[in-house]
MARFI-649128 format. One record per residue: residue in three letters; x, y, z of N, C-alpha, C in turn. Coordinates in steps of 0.02 Angstrom, whole numbers, plus 32768, in hexadecimal, padded with zeros to 4 digits. Layout:
N
ALAXYZXYZXYZ ...
***
This chain:
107
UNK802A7FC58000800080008000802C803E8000 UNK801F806E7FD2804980BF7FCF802E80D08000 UNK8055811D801080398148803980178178801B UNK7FE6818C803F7FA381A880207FBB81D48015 UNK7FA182067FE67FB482607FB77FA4827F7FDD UNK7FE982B77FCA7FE383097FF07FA6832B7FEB UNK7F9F83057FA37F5283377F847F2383217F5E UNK7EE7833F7F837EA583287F807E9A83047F1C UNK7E5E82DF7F257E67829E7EE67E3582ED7EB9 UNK7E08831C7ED67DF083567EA57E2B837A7E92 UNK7E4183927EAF7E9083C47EA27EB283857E64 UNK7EBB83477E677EDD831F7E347ED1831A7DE4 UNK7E9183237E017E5483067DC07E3C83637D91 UNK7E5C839B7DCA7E5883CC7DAB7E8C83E87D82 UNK7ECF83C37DA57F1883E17D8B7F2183C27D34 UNK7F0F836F7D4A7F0183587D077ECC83647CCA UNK7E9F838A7CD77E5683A47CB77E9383F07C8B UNK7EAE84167CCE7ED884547CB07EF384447C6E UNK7F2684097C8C7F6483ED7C607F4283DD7C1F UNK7F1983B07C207EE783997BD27EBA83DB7BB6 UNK7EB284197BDA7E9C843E7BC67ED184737B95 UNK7F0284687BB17F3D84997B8A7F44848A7B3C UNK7F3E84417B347F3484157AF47F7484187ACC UNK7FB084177B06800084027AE8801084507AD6 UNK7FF6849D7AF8801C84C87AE9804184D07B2D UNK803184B67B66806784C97BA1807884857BB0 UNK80BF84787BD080DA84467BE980BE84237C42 UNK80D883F17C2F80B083DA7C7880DD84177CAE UNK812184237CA9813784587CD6811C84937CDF UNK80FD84AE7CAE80DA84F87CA680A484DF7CC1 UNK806884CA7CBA804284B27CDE803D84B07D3B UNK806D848E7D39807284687D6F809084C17DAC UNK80C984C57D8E80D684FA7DA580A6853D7DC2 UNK8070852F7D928030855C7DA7800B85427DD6 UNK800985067DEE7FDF84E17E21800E84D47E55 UNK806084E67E5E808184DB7EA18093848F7EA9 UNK8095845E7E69809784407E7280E884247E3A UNK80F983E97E48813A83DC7E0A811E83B37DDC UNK813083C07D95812283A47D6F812383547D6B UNK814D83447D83814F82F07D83810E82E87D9F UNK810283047DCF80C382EF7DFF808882F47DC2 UNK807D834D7DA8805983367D70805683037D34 UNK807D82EF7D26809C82B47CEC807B82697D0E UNK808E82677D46807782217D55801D82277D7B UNK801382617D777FB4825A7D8C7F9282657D4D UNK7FBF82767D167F8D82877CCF7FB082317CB4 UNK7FE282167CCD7FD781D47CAC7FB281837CBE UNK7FA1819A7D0A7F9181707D257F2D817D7D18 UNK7F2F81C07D147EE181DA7CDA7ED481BA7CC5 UNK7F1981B87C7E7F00819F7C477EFB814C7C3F UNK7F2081287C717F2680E37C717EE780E07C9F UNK7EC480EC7CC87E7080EF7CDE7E5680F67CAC UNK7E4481177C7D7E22813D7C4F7E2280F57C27 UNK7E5A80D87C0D7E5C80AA7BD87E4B80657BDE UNK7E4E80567C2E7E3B80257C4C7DFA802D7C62 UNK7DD580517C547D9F80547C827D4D80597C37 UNK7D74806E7BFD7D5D80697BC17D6280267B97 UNK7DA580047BBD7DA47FB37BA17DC27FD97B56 UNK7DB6801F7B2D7DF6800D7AE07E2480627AFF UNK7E46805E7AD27E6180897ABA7E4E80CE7A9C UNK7E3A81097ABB7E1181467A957E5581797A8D UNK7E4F81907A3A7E8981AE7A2A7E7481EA7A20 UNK7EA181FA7A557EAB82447A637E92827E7A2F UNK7E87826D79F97E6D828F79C47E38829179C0 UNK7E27825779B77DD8823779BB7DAF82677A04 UNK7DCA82557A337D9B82807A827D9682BF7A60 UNK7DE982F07A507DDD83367A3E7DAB833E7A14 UNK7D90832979DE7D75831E79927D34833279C6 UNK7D2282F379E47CD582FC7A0F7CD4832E7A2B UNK7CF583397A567CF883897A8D7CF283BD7A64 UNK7D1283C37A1C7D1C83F77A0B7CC1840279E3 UNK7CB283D579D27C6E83C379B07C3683D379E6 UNK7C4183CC7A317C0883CC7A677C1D84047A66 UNK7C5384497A777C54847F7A7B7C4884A47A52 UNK7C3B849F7A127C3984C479C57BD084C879DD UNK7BC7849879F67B7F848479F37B7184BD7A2A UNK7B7C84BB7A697B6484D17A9A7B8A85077AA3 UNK7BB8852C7A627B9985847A607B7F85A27A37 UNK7B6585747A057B2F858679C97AED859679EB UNK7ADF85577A187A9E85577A5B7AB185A27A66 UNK7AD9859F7AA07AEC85DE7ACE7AD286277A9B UNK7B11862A7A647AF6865F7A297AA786687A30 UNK7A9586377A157A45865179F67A1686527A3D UNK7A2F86377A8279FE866C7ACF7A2486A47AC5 UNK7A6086BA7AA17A7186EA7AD17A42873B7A97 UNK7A4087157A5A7A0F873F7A2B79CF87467A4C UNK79B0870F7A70797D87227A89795F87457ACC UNK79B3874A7AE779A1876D7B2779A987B97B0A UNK79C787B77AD279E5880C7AB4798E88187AA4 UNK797588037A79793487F97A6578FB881A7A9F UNK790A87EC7AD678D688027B1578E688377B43 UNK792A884A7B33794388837B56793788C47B34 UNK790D88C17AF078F988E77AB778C489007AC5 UNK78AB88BF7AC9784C88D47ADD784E88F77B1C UNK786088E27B54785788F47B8D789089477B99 UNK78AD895E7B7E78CC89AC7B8A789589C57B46 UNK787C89B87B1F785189D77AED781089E97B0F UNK77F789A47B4E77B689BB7B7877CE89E17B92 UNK77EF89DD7BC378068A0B7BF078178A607BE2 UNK78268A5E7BA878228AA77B8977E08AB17B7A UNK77B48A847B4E776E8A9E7B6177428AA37B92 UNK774A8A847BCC772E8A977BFA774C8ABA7C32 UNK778A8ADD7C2D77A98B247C3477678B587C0D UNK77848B4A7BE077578BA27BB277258B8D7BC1 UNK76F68B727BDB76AF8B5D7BEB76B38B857C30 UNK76DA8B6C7C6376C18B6F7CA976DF8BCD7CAE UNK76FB8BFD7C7877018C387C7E76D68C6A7C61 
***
């Protein structure tokens, strides 16, 4: 049995979320360096990730392939976002247009 971590298994699962978020423009040192932590330490919790991750899926998901999806679920859900945010512009239209008419009304 190891001895249990300095640091909490959320703080782990966030350092490695950072690291896969950078998407190979910062090094595990740059990274890591921003969280107070040493890179080795990051290197071996984003690999022991990814050996969970691959074992726990039973194949192999290539790294391309996940981005490809992510990048496809995010393209989606700010087209969504876009077209509420037209419609809050929309209702924020109507409602300062009443409001000016029932200004010049109540004078």
């Amino acid at each position: 049995m190891g001895r249990q971590s300095l640091y909490p298994e959320e703080f782990r699962k966030d350092a490695v979320a950072l690291y896969r978020a950078a998407d190979g423009k910062r090094t595990y040192a740059a990274v890591a360096a921003d969280l107070g932590i040493s890179g080795e330490t990051l290197r071996t919790w984003v690999r022991k990730d990814t050996a969970r991750q691959h074992g726990a899926e039973g194949r192999r998901v290539d790294a391309g392939e996940a981005s490809a999806d992510e990048l496809a679920r995010l393209r989606a859900e700010n087209a969504r976002l876009r077209g509420a945010e037209k419609e809050w512009q929309l209702e924020r239209e109507i409602l300062r247009r009443a409001a000016a008419y029932f200004a010049k009304e109540v004078k």
